[in-house]
Backbone as CSV, one residue per row, in Angstrom:
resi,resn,N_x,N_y,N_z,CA_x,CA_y,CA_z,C_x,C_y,C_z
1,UNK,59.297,0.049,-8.679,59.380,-0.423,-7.301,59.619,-1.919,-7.307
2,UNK,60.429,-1.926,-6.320,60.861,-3.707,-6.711,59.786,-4.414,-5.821
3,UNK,59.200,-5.828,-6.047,58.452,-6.393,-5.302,58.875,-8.100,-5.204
4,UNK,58.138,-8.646,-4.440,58.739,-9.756,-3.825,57.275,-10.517,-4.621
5,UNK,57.429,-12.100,-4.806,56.556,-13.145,-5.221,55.753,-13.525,-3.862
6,UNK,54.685,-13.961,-3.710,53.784,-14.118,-2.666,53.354,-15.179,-3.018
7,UNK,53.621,-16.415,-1.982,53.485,-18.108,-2.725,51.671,-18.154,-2.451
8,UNK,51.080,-19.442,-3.661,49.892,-18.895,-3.734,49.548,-19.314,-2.785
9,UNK,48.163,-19.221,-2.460,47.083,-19.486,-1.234,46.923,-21.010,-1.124
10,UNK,46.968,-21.357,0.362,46.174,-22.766,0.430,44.932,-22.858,-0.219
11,UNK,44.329,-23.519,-1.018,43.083,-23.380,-1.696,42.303,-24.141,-1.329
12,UNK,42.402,-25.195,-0.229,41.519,-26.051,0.639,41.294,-25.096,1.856
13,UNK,42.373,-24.126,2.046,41.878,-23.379,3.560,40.761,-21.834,2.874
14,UNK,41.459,-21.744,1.561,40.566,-20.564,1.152,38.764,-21.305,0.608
15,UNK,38.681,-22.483,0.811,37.893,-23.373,0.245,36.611,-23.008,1.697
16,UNK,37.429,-23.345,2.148,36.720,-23.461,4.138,36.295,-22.209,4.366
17,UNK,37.234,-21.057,4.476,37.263,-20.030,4.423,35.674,-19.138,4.305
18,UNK,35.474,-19.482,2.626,34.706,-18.578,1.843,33.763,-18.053,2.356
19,UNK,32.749,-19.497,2.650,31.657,-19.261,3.029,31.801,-18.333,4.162
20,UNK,32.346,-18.541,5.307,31.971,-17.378,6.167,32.651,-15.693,6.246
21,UNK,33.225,-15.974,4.886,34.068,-14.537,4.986,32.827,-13.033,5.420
22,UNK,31.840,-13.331,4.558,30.801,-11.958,4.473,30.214,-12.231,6.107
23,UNK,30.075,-13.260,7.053,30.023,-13.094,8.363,31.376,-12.540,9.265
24,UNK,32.415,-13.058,8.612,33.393,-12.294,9.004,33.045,-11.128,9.419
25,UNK,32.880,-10.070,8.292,33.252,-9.174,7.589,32.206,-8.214,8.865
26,UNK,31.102,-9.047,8.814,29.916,-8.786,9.495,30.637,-8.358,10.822
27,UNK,30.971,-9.323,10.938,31.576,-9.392,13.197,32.540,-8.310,13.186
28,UNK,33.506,-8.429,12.006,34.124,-6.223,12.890,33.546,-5.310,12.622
29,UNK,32.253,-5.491,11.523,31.501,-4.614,11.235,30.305,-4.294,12.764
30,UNK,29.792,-5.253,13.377,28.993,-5.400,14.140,29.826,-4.818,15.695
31,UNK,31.026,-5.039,16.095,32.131,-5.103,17.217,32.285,-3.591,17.034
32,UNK,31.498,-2.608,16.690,31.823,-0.795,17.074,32.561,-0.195,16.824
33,UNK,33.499,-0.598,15.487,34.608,0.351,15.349,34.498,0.026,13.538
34,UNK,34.407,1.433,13.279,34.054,1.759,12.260,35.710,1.243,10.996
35,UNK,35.252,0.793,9.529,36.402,0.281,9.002,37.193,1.063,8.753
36,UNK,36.981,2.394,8.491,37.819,3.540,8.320,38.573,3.486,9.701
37,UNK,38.214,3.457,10.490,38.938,4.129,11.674,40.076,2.305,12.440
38,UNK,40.275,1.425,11.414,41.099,0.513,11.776,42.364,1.256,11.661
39,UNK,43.031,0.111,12.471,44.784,0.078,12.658,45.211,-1.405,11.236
40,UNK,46.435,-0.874,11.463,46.979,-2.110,10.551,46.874,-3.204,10.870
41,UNK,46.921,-3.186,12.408,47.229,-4.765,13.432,45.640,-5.056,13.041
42,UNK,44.548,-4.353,12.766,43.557,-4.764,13.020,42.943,-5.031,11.356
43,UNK,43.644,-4.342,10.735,43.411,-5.130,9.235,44.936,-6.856,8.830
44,UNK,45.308,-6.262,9.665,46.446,-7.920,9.492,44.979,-9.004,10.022
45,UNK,44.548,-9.122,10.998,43.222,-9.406,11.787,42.683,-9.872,10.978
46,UNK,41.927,-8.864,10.063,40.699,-8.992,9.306,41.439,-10.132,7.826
47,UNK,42.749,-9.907,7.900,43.021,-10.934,6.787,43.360,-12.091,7.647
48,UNK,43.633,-12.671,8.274,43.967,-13.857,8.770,42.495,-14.579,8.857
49,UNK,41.115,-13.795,9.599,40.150,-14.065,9.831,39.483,-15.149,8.151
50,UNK,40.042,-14.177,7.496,39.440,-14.258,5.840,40.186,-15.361,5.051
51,UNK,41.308,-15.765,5.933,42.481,-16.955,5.222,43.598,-16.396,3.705
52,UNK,43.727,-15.008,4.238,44.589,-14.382,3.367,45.794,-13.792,4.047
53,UNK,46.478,-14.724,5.292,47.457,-14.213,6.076,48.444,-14.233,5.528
54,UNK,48.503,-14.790,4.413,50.029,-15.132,3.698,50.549,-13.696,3.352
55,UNK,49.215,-12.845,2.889,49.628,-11.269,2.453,49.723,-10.681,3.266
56,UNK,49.432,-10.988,4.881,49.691,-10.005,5.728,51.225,-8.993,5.887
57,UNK,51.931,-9.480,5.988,53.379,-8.886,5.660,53.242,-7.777,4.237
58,UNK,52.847,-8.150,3.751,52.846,-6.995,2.447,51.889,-5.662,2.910
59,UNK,50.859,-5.932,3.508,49.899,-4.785,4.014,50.823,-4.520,5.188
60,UNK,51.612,-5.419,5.867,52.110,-4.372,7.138,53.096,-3.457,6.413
61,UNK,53.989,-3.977,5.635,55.054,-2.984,5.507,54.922,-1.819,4.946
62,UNK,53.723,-1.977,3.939,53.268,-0.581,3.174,51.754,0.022,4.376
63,UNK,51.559,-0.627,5.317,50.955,0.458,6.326,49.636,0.594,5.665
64,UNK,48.694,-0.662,5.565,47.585,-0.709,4.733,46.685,-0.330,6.171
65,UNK,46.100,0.468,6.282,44.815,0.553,7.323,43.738,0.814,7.134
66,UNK,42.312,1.258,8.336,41.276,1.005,7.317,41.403,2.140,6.800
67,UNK,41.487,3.226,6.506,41.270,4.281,5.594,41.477,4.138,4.195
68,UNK,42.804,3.017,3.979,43.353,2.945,3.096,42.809,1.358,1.792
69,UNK,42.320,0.787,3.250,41.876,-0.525,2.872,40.449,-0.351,1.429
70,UNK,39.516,0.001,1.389,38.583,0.248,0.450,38.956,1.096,-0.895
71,UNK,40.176,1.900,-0.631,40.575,1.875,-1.737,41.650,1.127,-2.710
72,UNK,42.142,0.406,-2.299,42.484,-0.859,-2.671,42.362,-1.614,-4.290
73,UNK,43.164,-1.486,-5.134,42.783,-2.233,-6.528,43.620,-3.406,-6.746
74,UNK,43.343,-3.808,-8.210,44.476,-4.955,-8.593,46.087,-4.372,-8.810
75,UNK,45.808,-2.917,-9.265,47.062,-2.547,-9.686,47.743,-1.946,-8.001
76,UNK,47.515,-1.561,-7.550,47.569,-1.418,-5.743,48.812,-2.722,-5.499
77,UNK,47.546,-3.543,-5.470,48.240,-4.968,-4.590,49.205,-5.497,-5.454
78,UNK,49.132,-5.472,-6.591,50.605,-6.064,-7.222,51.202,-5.090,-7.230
79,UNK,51.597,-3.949,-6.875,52.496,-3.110,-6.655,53.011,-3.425,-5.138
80,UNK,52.143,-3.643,-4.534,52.369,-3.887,-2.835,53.138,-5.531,-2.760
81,UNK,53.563,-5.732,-4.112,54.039,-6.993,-4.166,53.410,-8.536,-3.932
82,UNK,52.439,-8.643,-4.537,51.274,-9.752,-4.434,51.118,-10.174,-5.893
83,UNK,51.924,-11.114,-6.457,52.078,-10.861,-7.757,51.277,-12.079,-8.181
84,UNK,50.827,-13.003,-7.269,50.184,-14.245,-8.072,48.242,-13.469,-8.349
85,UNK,48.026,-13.471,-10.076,47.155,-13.578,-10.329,45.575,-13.671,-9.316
86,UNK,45.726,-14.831,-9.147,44.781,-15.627,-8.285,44.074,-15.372,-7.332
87,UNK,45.575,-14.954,-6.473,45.158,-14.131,-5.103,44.666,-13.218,-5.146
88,UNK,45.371,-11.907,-5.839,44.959,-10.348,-6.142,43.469,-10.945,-6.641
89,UNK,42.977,-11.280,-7.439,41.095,-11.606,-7.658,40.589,-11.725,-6.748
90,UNK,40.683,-13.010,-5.480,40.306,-13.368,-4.728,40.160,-12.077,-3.056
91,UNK,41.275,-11.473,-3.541,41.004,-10.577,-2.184,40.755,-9.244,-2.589
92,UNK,40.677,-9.148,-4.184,39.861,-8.048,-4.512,38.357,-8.083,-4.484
93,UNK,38.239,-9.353,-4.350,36.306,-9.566,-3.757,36.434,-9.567,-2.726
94,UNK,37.146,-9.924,-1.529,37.005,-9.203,-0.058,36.940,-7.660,-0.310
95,UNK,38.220,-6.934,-0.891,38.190,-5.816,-0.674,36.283,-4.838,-1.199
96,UNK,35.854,-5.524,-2.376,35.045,-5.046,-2.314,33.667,-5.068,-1.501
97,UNK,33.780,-6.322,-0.500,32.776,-6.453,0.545,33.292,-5.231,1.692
98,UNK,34.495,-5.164,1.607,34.923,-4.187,2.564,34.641,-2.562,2.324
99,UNK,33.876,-2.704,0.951,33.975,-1.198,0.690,32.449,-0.796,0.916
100,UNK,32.033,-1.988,0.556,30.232,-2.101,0.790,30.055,-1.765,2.121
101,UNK,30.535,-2.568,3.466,30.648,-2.146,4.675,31.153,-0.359,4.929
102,UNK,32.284,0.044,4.296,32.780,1.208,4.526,31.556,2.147,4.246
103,UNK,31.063,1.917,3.381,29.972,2.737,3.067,28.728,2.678,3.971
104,UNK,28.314,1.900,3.806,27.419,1.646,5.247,27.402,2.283,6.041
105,UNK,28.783,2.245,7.077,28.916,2.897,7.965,29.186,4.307,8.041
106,UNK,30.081,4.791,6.302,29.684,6.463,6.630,27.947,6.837,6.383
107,UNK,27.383,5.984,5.530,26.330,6.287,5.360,25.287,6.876,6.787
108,UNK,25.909,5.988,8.014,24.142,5.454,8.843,25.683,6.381,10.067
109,UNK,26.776,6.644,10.210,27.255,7.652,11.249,26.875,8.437,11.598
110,UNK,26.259,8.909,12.939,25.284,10.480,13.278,26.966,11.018,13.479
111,UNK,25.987,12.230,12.708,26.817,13.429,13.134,26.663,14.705,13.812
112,UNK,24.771,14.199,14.643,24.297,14.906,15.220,22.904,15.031,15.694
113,UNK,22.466,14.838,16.999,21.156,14.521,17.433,20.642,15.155,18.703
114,UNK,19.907,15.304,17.863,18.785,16.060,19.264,17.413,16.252,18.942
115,UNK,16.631,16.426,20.034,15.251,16.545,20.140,14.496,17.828,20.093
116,UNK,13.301,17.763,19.684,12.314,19.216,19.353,12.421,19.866,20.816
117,UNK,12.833,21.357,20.443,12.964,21.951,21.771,11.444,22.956,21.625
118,UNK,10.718,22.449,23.091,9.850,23.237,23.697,9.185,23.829,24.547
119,UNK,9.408,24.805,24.453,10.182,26.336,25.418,8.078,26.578,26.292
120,UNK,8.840,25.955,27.322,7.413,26.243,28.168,7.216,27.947,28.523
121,UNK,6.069,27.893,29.479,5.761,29.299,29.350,7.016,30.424,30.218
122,UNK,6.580,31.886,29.998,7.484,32.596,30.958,9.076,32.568,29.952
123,UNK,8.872,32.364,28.843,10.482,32.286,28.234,11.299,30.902,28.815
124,UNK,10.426,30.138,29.332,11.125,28.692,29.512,11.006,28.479,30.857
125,UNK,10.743,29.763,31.682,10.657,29.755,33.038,10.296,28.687,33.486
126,UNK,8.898,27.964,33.265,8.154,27.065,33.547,8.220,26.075,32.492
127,UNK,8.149,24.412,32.823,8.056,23.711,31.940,6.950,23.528,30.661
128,UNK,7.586,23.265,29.922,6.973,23.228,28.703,5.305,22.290,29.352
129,UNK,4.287,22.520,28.740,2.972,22.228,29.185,2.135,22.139,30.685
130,UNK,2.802,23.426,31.166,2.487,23.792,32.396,1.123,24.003,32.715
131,UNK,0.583,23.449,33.358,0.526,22.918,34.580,0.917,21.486,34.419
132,UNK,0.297,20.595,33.252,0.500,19.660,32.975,1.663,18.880,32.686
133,UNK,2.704,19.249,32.738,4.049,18.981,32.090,4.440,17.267,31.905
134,UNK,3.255,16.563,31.457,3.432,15.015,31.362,3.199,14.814,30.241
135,UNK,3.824,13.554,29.861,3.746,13.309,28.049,2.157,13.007,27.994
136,UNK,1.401,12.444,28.987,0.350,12.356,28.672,-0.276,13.473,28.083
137,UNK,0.097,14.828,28.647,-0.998,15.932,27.884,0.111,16.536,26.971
138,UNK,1.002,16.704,27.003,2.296,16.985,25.845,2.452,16.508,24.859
139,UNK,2.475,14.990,24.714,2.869,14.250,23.767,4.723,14.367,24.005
140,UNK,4.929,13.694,23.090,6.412,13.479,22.647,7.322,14.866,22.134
141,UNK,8.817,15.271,22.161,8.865,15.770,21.275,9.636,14.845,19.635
142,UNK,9.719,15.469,18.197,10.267,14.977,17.805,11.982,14.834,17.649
143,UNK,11.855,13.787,17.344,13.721,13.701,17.359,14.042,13.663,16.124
144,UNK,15.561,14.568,16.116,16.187,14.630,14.912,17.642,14.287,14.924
145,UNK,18.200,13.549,14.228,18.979,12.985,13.341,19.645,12.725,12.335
146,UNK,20.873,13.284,12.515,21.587,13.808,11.127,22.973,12.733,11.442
147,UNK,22.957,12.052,9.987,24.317,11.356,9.600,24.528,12.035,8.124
148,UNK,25.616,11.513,7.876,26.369,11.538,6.605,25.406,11.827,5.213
149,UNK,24.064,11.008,5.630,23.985,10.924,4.032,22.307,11.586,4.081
150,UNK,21.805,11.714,5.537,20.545,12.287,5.829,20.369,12.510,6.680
151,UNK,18.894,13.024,6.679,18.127,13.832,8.442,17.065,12.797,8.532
152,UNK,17.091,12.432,9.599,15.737,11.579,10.331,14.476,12.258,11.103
153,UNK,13.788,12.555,11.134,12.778,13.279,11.833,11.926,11.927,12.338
154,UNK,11.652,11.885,13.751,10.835,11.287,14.143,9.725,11.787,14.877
155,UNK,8.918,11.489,13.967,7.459,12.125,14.923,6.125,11.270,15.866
156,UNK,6.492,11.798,16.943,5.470,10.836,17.646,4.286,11.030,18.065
157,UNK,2.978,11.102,17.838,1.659,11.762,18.071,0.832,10.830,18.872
158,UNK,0.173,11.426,19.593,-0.590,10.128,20.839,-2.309,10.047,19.557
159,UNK,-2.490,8.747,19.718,-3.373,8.061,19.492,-4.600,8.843,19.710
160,UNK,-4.802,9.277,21.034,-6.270,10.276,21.658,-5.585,11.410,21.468
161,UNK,-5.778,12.337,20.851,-4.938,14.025,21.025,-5.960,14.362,22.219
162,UNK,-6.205,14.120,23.125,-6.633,14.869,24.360,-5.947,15.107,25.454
163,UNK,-5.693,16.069,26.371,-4.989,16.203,26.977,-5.272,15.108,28.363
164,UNK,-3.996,14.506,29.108,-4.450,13.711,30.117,-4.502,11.849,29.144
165,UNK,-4.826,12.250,27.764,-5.255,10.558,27.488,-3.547,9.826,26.391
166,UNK,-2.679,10.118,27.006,-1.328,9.643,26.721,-1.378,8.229,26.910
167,UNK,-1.945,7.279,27.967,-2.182,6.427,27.961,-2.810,5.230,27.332
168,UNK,-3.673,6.062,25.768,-4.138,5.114,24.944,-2.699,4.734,24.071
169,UNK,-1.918,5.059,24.331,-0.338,5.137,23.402,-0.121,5.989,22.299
170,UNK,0.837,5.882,21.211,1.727,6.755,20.672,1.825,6.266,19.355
171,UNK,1.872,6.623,18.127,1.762,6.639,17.159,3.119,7.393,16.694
172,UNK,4.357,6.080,15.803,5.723,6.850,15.417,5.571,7.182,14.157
173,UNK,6.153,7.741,13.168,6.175,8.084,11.920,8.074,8.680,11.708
174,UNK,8.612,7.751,10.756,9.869,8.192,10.497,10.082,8.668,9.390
175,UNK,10.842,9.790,9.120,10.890,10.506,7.972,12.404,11.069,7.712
176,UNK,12.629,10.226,6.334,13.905,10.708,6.102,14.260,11.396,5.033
177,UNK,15.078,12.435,4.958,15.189,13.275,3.999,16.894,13.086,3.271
178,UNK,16.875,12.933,1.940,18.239,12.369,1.169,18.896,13.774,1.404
179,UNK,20.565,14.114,1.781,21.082,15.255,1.701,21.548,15.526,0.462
180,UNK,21.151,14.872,-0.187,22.009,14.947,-1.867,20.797,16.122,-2.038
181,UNK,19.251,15.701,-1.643,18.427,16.798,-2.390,18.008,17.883,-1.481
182,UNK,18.906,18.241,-0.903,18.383,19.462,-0.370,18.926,20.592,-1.007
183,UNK,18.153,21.408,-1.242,18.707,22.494,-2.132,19.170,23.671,-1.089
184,UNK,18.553,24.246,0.329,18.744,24.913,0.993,18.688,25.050,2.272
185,UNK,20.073,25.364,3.158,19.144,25.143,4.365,19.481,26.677,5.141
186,UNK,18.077,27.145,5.848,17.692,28.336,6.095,17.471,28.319,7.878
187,UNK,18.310,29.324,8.719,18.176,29.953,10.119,17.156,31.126,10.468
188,UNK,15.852,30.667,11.409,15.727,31.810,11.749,15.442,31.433,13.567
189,UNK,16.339,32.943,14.233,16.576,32.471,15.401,16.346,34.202,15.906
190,UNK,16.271,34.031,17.353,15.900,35.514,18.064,16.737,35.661,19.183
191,UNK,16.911,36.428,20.169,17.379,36.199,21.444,16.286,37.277,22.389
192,UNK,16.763,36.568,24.006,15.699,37.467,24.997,16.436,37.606,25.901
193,UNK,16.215,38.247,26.642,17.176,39.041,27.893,16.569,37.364,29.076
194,UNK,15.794,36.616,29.255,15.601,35.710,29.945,15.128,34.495,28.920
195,UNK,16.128,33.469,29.153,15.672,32.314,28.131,16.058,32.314,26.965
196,UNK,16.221,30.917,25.812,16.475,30.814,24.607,15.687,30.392,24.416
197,UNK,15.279,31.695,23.502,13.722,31.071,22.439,14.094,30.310,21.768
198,UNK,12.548,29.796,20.669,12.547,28.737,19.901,13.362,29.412,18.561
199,UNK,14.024,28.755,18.322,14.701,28.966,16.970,14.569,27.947,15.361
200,UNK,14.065,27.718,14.262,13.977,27.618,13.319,14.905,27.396,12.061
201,UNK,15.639,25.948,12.061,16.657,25.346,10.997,15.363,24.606,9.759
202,UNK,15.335,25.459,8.576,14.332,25.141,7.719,15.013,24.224,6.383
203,UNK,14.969,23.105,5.732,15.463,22.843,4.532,14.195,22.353,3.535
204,UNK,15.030,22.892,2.803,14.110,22.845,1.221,14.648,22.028,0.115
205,UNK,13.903,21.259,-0.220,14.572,20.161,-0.843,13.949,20.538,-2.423
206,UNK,14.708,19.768,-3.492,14.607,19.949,-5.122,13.288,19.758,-5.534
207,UNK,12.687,19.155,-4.991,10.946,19.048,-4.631,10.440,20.064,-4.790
208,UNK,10.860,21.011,-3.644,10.002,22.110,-3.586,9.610,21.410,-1.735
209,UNK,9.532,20.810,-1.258,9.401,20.506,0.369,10.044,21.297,1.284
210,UNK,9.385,21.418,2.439,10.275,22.189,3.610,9.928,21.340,4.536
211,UNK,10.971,20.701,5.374,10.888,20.377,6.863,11.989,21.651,7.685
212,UNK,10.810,21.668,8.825,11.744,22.670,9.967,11.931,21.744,11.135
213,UNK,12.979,22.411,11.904,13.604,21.461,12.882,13.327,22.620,14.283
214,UNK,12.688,22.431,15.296,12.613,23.320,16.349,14.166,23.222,17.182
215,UNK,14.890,24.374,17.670,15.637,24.107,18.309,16.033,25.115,19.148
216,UNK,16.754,25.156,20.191,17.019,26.678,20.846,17.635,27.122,19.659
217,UNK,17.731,28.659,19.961,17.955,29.799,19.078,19.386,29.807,19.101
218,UNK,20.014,29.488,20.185,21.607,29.411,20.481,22.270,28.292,20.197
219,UNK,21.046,27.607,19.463,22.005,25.935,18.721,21.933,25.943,17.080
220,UNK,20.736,27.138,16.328,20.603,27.073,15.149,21.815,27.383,14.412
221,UNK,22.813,28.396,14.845,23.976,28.810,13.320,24.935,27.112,13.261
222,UNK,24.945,26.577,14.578,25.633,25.148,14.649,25.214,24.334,13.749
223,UNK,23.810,24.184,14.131,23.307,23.108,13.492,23.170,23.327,12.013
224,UNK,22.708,24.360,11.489,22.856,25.169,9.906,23.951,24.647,9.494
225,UNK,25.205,24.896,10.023,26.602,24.789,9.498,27.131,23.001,9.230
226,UNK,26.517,22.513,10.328,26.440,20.521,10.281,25.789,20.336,9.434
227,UNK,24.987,20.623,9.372,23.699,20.125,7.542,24.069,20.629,6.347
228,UNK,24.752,21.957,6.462,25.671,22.421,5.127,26.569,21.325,4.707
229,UNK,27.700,21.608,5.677,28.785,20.501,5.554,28.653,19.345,5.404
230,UNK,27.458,18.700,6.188,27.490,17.230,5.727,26.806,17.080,4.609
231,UNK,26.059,17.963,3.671,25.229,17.772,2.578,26.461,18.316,1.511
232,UNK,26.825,18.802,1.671,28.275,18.955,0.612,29.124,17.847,0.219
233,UNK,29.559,17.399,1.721,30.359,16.033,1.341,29.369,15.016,0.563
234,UNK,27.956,14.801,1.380,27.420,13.895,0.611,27.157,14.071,-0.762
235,UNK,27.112,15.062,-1.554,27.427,15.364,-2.966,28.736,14.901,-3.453
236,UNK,29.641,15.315,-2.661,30.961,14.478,-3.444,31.214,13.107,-3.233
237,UNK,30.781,12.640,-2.263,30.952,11.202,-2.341,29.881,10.626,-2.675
238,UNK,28.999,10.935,-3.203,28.102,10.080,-3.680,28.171,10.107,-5.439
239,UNK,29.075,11.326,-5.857,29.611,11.887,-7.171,30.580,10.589,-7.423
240,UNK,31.680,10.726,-6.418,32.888,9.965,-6.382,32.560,8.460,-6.839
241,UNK,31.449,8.164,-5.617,31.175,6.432,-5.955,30.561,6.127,-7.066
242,UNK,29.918,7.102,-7.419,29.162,6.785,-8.895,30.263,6.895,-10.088
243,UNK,31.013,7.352,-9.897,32.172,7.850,-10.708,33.179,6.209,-10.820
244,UNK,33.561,5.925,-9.653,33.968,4.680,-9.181,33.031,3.619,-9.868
245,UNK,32.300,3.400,-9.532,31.095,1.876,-10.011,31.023,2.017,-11.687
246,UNK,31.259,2.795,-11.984,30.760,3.478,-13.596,32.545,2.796,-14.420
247,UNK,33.397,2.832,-13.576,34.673,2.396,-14.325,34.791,0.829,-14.659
């Protein structure tokens, strides 16, 4: 492939530069749009920000975006025609702040949330802690939370377990479970001619642990199938990066 010479970098502007590149990096990281999911215009952006605009033209024409951006090497960019030494080093340590971020963000992405479902009396007829139906005599339910790389369980228990004394406050406890170690995850769900009962998403981790997740009965094969899938991928990419860092 034929490639073009790329004159080197101002080295008083890459001088200025440096220090704030990893705040850079921070502010499109922080601004809601995930690095995978950039445009080119918006990685041309992220290099001008960084004082590496001179290469911008080389990432536009080969259509560098974020998907493409973290995988990124030395042999990459001098193929993409970036042939001075110097540079390719220098923005192969951006690229790898950029991969640190990429990860991050698939890491901590929900891919799915909701709260402990509980099915008041009558098959749901009536609210859950009827007569009482206030967090004071209820308590909280817990919330659950599934990204990429785990499940969050949050459990909230009142301070007085008496009914009516919600008002002494609430006691959180967060609990997270790695999807790399879950060894299984198990449905048990029912149906009723009035109402969706409580239904039962159980995982069992290499431990030997079980957390269950309460949920209607008509959300468990869903939710089973999201914790499969996302605990699969997180095996391969957590295979992949180790595979990667190890070269």
């Amino acid at each position: 492939m034929s490639s073009t010479s790329v004159a080197p970098m101002d080295e008083s502007l890459h001088n200025t530069k440096a220090s704030d590149t990893l705040n850079n990096n921070a502010a499109f990281n922080n601004g809601g749009k995930l690095v995978v999911k950039w445009t080119v215009q918006e990685v041309v952006n992220w290099l001008n920000a960084i004082g590496f605009g001179q290469v911008a033209p080389q990432f536009q024409k080969h259509a560098i975006s974020g998907p493409a951006l973290p995988k990124l090497n030395d042999a990459l960019l001098k193929e993409m025609g970036i042939e001075t030494v110097g540079v390719r080093v220098l923005l192969i340590n951006e690229v790898v702040k950029i991969q640190a971020i990429a990860r991050s963000e698939w890491r901590n992405e929900v891919v799915w949330a909701s709260e402990m479902y509980r099915m008041g009396p009558c098959n749901g007829m009536l609210p859950f802690g009827f007569p009482c139906p206030f967090e004071s005599c209820t308590g909280r339910p817990d919330i659950y939370t599934l990204t990429n790389s785990k499940i969050n369980i949050m459990t909230t228990s009142k301070n007085v377990n008496i009914p009516g004394f919600g008002c002494c406050g609430f006691t959180m406890r967060s609990d997270n479970i790695d999807l790399t170690t879950v060894k299984d995850v198990d449905t048990a769900a029912s149906s009723s001619l009035v109402g969706d009962p409580i239904g039962w998403v159980t995982l069992s981790t290499n431990s030997g642990d079980h957390r269950s997740l309460a949920l209607k009965s008509s959300q468990c094969q869903k939710v089973t199938a999201l914790i499969s899938n996302a605990k699969e991928e997180a095996i391969v990419v957590v295979g992949m990066t180790a595979m990667s860092m190890a070269r």
